[in-house]
DRENTORKOL-3810 file (N, C-alpha, C; in nm, 4 decimals):
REM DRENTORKOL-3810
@n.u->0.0840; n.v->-0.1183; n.w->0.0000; ca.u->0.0000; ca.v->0.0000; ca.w->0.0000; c.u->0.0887; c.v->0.1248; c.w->0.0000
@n.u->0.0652; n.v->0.2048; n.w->-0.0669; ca.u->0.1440; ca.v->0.3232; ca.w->-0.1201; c.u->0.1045; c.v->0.4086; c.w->-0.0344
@n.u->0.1978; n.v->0.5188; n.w->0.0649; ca.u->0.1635; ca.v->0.5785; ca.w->0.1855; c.u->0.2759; c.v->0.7360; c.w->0.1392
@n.u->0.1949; n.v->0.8938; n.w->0.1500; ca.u->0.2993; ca.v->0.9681; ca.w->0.1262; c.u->0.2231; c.v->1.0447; c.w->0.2139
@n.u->0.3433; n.v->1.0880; n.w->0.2900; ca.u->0.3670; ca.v->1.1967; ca.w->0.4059; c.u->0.4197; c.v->1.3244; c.w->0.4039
@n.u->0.3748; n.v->1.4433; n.w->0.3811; ca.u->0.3958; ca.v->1.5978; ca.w->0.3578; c.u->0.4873; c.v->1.6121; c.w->0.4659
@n.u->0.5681; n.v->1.7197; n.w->0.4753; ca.u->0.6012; ca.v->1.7563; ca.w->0.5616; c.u->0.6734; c.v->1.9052; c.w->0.4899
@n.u->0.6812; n.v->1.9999; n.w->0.6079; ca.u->0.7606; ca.v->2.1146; ca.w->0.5782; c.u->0.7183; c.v->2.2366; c.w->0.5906
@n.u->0.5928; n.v->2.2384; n.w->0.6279; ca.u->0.4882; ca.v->2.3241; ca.w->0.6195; c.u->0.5165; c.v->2.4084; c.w->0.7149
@n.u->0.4698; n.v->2.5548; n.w->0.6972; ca.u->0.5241; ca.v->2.6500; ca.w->0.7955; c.u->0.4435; c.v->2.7547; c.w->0.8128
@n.u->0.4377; n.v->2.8890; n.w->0.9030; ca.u->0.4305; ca.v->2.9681; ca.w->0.9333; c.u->0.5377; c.v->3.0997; c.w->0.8675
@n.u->0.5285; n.v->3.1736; n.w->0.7485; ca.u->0.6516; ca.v->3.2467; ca.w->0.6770; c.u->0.5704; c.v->3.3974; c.w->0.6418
@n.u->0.7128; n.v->3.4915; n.w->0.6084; ca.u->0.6344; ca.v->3.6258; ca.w->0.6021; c.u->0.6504; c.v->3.6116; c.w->0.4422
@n.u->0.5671; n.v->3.6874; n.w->0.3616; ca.u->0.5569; ca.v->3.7326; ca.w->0.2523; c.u->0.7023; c.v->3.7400; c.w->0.2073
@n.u->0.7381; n.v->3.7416; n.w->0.0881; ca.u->0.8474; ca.v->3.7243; ca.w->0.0320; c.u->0.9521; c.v->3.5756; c.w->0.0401
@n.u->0.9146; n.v->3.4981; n.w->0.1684; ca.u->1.0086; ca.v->3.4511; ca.w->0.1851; c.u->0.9518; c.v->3.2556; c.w->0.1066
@n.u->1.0650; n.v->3.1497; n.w->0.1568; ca.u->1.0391; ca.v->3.0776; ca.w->0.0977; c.u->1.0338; c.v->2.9497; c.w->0.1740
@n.u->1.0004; n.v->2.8216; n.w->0.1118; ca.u->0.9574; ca.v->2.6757; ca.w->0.2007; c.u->1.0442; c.v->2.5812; c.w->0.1374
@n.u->1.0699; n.v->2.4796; n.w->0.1581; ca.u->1.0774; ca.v->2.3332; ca.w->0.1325; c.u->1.0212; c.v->2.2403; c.w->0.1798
@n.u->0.9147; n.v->2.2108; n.w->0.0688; ca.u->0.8347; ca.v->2.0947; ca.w->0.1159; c.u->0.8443; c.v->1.9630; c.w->0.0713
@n.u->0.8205; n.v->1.8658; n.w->0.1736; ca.u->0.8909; ca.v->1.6990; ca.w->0.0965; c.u->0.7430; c.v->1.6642; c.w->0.0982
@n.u->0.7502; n.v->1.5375; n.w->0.0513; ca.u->0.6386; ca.v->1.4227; ca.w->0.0000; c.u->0.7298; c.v->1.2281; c.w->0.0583
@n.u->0.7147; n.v->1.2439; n.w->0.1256; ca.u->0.7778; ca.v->1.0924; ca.w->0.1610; c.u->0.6996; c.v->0.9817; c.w->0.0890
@n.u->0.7560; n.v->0.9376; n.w->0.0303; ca.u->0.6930; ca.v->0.7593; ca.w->0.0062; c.u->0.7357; c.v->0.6375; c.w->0.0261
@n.u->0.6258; n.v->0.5556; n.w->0.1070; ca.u->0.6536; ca.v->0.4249; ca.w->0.1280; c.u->0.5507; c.v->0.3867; c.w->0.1170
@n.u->0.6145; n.v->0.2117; n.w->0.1160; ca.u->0.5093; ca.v->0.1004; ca.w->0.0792; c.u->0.5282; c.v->0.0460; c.w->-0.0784
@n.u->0.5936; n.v->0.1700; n.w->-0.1861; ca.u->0.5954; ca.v->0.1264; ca.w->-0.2752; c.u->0.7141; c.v->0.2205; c.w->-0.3338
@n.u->0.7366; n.v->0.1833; n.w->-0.4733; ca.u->0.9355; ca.v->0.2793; ca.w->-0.4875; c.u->0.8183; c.v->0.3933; c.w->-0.5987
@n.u->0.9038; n.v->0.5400; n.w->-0.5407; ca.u->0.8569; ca.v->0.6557; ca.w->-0.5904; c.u->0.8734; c.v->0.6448; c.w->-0.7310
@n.u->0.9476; n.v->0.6024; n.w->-0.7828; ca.u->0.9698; ca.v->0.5617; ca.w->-0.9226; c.u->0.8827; c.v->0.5449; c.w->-0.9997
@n.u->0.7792; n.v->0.4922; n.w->-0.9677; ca.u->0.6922; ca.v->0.4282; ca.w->-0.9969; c.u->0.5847; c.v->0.4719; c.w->-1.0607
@n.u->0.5987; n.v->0.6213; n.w->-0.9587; ca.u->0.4604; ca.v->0.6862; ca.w->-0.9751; c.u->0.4730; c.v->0.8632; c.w->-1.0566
@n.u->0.3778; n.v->0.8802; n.w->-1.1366; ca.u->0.4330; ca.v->1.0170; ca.w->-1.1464; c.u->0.3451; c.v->1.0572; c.w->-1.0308
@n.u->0.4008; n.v->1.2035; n.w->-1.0201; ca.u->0.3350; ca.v->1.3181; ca.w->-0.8755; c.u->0.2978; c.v->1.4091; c.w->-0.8702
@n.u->0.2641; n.v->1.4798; n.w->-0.7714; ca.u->0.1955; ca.v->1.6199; ca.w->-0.8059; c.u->0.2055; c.v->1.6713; c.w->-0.6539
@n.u->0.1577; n.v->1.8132; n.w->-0.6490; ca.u->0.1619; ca.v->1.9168; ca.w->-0.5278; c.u->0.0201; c.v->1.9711; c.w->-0.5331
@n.u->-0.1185; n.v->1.9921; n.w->-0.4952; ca.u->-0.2238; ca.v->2.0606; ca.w->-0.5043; c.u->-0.2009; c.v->2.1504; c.w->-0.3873
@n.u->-0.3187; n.v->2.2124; n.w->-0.3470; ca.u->-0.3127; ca.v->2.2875; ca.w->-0.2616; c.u->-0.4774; c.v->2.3546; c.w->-0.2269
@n.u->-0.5002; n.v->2.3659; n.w->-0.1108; ca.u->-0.6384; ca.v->2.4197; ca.w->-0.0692; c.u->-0.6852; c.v->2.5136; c.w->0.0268
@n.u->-0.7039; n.v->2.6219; n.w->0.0017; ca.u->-0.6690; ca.v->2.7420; ca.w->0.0475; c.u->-0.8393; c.v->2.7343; c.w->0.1453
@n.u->-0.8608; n.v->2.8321; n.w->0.2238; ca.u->-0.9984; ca.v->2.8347; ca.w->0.3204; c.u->-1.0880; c.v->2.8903; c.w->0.2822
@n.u->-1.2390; n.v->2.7733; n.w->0.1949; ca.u->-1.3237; ca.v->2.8352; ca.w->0.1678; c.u->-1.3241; c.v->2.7509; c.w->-0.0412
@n.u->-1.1876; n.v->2.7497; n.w->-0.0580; ca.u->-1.2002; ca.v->2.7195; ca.w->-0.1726; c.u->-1.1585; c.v->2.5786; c.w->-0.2432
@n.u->-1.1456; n.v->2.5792; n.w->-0.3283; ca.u->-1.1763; ca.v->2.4414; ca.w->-0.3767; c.u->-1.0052; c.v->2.3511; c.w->-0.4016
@n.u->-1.0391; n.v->2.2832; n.w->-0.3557; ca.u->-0.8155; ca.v->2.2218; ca.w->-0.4160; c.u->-0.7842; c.v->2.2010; c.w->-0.5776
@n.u->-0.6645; n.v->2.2735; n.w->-0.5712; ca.u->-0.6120; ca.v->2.3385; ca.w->-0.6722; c.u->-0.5056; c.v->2.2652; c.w->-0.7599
@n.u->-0.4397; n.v->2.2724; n.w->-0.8797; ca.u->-0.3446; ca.v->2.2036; ca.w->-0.8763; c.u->-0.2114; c.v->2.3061; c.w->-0.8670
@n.u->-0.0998; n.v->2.2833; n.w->-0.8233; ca.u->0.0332; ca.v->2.3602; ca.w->-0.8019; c.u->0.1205; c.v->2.3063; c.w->-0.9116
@n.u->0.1952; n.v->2.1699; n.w->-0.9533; ca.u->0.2728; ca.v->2.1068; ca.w->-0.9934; c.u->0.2490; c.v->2.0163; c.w->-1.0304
@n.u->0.3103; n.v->1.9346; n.w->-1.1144; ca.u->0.3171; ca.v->1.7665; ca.w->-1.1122; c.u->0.5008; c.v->1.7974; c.w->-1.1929
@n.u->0.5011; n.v->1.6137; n.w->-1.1650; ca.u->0.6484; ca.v->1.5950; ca.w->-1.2178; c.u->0.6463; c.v->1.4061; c.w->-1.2413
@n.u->0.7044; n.v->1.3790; n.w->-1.3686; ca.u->0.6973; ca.v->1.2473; ca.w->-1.4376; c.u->0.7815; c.v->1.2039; c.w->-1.3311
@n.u->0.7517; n.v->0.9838; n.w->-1.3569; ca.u->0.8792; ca.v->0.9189; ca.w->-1.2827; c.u->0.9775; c.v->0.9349; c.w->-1.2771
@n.u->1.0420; n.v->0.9974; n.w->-1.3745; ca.u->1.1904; ca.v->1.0289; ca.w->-1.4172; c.u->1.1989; c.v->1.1354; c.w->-1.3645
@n.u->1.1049; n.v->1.2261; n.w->-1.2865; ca.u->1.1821; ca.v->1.3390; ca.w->-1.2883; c.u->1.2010; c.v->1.4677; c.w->-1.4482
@n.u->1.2146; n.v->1.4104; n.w->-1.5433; ca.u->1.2300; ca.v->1.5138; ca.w->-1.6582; c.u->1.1295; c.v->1.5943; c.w->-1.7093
@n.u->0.9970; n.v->1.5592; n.w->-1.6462; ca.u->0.9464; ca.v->1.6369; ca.w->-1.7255; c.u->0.8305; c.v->1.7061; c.w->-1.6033
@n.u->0.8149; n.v->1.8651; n.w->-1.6192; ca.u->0.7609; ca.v->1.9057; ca.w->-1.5097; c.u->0.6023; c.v->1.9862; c.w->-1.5862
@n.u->0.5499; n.v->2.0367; n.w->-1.4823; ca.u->0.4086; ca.v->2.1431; ca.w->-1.4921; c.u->0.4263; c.v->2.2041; c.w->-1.4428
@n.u->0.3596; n.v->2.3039; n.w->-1.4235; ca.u->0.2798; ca.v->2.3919; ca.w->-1.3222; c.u->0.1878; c.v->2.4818; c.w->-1.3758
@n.u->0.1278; n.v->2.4896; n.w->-1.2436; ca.u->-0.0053; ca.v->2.6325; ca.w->-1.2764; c.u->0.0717; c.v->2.7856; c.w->-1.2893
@n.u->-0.0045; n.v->2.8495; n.w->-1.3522; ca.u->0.0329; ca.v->2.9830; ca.w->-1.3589; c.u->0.0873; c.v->3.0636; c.w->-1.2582
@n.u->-0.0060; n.v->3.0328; n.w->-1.1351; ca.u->-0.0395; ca.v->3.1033; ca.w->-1.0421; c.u->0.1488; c.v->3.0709; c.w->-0.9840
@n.u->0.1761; n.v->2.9772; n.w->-1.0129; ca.u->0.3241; ca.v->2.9694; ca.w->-0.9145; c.u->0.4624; c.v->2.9299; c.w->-1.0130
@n.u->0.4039; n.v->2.9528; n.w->-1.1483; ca.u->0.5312; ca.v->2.9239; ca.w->-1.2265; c.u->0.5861; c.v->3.0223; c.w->-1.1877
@n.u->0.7517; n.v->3.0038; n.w->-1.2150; ca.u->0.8564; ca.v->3.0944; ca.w->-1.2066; c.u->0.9187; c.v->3.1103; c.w->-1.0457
@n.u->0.8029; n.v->3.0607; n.w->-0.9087; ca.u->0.8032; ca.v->3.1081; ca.w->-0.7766; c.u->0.8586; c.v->2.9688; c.w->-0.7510
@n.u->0.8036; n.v->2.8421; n.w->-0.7901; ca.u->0.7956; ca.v->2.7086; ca.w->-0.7301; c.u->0.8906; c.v->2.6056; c.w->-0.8349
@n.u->0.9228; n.v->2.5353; n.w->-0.7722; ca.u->0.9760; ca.v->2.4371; ca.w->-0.8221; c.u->0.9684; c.v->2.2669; c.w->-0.7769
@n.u->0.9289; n.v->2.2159; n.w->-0.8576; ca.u->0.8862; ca.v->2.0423; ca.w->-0.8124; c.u->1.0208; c.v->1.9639; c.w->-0.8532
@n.u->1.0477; n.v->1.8937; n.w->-0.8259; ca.u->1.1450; ca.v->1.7941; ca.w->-0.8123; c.u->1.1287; c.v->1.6300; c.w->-0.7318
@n.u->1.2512; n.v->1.5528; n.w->-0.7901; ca.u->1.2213; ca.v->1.4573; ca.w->-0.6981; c.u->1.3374; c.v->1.3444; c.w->-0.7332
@n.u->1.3657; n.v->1.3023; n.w->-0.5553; ca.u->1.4709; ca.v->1.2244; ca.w->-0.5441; c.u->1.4817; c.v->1.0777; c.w->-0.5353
@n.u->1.4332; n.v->1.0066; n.w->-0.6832; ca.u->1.3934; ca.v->0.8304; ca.w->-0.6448; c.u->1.4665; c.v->0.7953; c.w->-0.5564
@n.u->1.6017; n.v->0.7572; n.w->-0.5469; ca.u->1.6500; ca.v->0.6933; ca.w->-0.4474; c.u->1.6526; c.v->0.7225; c.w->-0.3067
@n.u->1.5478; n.v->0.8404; n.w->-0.2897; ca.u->1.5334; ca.v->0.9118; ca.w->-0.1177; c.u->1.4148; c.v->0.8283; c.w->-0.1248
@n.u->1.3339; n.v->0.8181; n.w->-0.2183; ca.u->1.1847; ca.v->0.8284; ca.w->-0.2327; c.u->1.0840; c.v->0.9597; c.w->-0.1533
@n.u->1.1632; n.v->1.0155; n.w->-0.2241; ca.u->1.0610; ca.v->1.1641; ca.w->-0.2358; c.u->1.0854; c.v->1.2549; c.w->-0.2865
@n.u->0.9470; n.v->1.3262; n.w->-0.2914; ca.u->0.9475; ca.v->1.4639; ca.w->-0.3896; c.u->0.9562; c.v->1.5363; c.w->-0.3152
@n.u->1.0162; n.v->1.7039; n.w->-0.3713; ca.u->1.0216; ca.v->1.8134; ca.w->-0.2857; c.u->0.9256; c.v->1.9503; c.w->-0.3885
@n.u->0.9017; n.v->2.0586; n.w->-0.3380; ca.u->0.8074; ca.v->2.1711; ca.w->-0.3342; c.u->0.9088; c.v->2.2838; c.w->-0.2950
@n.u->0.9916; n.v->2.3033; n.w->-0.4003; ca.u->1.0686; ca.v->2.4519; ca.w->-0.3279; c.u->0.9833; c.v->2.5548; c.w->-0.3946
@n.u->0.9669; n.v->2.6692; n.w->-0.2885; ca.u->0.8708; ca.v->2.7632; ca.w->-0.3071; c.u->0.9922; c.v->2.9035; c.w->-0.2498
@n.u->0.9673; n.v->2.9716; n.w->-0.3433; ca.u->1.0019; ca.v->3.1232; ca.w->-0.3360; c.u->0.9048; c.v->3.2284; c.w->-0.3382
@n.u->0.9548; n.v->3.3764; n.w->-0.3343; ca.u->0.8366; ca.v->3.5045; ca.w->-0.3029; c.u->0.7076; c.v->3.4439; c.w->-0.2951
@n.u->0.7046; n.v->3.3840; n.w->-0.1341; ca.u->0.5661; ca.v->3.3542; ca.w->-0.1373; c.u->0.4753; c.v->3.4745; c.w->-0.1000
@n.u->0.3625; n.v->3.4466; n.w->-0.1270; ca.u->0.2552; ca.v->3.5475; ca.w->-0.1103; c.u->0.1659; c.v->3.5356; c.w->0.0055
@n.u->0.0819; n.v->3.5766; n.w->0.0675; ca.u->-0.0017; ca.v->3.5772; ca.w->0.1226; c.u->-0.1575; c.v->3.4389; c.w->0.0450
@n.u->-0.1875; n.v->3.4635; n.w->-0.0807; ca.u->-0.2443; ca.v->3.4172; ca.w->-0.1429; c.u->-0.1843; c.v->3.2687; c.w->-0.1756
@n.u->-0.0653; n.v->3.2177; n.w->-0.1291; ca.u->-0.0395; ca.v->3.1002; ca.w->-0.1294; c.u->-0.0773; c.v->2.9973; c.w->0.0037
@n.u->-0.1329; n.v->3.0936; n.w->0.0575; ca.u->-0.1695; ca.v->3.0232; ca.w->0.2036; c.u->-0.2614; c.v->2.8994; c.w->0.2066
@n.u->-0.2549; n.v->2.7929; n.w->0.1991; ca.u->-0.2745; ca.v->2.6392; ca.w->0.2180; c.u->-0.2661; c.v->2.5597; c.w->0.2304
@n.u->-0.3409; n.v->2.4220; n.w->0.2569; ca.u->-0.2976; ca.v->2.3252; ca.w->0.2727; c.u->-0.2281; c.v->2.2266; c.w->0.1676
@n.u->-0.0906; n.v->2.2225; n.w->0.1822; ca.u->-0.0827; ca.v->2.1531; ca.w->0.0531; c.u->-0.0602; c.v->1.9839; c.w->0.0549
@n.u->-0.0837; n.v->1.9328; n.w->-0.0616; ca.u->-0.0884; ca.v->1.8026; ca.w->-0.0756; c.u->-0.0338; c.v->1.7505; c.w->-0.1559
@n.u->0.0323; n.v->1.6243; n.w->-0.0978; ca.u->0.0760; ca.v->1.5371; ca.w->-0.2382; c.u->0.0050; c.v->1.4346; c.w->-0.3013
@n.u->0.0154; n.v->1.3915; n.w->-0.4151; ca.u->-0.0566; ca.v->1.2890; ca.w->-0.4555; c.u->0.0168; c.v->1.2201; c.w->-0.5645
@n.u->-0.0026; n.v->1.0977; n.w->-0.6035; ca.u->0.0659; ca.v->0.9974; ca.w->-0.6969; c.u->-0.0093; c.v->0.9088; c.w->-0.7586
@n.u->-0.0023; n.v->0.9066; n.w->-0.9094; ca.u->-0.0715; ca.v->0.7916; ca.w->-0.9959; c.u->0.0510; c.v->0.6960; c.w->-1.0398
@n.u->-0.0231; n.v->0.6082; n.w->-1.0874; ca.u->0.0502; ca.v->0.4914; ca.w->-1.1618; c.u->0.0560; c.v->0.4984; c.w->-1.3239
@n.u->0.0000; n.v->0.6017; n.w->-1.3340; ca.u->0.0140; ca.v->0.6377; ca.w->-1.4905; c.u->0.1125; c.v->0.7062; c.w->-1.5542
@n.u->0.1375; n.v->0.7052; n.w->-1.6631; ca.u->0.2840; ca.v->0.7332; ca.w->-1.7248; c.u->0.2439; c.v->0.9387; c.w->-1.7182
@n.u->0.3209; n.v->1.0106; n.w->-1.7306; ca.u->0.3052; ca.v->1.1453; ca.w->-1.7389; c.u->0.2158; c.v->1.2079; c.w->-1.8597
@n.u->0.1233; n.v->1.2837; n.w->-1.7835; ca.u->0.0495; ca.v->1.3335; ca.w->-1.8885; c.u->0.0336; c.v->1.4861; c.w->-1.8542
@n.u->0.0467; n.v->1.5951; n.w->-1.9334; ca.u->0.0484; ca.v->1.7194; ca.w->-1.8485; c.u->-0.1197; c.v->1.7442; c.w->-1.8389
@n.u->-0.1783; n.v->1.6996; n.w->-1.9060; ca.u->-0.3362; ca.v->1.7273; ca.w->-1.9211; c.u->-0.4148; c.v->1.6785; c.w->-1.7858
@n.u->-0.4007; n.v->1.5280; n.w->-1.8289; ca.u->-0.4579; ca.v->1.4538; ca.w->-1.7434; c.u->-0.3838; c.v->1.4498; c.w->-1.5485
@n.u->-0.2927; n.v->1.4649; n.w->-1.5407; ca.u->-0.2002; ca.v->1.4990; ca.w->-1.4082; c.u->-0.1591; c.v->1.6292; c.w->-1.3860
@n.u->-0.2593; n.v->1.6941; n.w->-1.4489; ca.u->-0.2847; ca.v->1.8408; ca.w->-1.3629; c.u->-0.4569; c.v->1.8714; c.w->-1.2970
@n.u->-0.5047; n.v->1.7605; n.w->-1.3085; ca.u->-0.6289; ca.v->1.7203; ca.w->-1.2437; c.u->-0.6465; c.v->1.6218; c.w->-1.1288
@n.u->-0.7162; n.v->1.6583; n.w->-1.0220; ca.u->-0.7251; ca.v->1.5760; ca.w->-0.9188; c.u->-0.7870; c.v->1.4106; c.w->-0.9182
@n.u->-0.8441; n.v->1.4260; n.w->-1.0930; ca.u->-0.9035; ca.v->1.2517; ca.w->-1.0545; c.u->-0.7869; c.v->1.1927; c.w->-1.1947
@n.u->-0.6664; n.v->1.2711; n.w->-1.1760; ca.u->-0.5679; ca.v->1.1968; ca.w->-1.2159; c.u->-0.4726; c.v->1.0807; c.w->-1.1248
@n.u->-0.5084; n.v->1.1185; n.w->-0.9861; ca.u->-0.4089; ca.v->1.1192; ca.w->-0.9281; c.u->-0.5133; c.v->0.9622; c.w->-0.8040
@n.u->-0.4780; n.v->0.8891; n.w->-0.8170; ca.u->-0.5408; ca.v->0.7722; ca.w->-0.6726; c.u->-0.4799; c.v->0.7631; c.w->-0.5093
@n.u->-0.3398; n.v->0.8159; n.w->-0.5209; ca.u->-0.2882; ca.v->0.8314; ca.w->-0.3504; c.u->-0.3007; c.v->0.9996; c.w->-0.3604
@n.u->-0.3538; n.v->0.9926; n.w->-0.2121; ca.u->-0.3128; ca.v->1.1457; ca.w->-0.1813; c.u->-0.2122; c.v->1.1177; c.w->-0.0111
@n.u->-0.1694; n.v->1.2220; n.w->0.0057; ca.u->-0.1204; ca.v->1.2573; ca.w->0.1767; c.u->-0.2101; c.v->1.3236; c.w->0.2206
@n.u->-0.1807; n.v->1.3476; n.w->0.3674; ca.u->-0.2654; ca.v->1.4053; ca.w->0.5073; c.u->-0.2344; c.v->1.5636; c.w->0.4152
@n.u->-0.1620; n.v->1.6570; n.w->0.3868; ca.u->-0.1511; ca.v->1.7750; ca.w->0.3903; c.u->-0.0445; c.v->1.8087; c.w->0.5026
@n.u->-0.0030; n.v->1.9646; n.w->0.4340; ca.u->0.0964; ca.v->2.0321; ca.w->0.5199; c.u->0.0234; c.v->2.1724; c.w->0.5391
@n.u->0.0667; n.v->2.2609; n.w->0.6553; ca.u->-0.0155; ca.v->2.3740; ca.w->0.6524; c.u->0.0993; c.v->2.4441; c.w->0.6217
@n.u->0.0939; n.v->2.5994; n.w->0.5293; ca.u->0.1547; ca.v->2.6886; ca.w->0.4738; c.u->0.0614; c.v->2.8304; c.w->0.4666
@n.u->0.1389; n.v->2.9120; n.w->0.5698; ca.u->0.0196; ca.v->3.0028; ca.w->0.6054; c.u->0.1875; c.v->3.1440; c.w->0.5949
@n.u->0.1367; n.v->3.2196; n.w->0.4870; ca.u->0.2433; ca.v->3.3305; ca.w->0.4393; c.u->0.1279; c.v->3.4449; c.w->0.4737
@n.u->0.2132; n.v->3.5180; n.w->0.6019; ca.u->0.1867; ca.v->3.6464; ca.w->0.6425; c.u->0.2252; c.v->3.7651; c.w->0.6017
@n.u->0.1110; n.v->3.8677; n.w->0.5410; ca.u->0.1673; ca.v->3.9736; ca.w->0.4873; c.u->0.2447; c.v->4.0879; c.w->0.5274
END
C-alpha cells in the first residue's frame, strides 16, 4: 500500500520561501508520477505542480510558475516543493498525490488523475 507523508509546512512572512517533501513508502517513488495541489480556506483544491517518474518532465499552474519548483529524489523516495516570493495568497494546505500512470500534463494536472493522496501540510504566508 502506497503511503505519502507531507512535511515542511510552515508559518513564513511574505516574500520569503519553504521546502516541502512528500515521503513515500510502501511502494518505490519511481513508480509513480506526482503532483503538489493545494487548498486554500473556503475554496476548492487546486493544482500547483506535477512531475513524471523520471523526474524530466515538469508542470505547473500559472499562479506559481517561475516562484515554485517540483522535483524529486527516487532513491530518497521523495518529492520536494521549493517555493520562493511567497505570497499571502499562497496560504494552504498543501498536498501530495501519486498515480501509476505514465506522465500526462493534461490529465495529471487534475485531481481525478491522481489515486494516492497525503494528510496535507499547513503553509500560512503572512503579509
Amino acid at each position: 500500500q502506497l503511503q505519502l507523508v507531507e512535511s515542511g509546512g510552515a508559518l513564513v512572512q511574505a516574500g520569503g520561501s519553504l521546502r516541502l517533501s512528500c515521503a513515500v513508502s510502501g511502494r518505490t517513488a519511481s513508480s509513480y508520477t506526482m503532483a503538489w495541489f493545494r487548498q486554500a480556506p473556503g475554496k476548492e483544491r487546486e493544482f500547483v505542480a506535477a512531475i513524471s517518474m523520471g523526474g524530466g518532465r515538469t508542470t505547473y499552474a500559472d499562479s506559481v510558475k517561475g516562484r515554485f519548483t517540483v522535483s524529486r529524489d527516487n532513491a530518497k523516495n521523495t518529492m520536494y516543493l521549493q517555493t520562493s516570493s511567497l505570497k499571502p495568497e499562497d496560504t494552504a494546505v498543501y498536498y501530495c498525490a501519486a498515480s501509476q500512470a505514465l506522465y500526462n500534463s493534461v490529465k495529471h494536472s487534475k485531481q481525478n488523475g491522481y489515486g494516492y493522496w497525503g494528510q496535507g501540510t499547513q503553509v500560512t504566508v503572512s503579509s
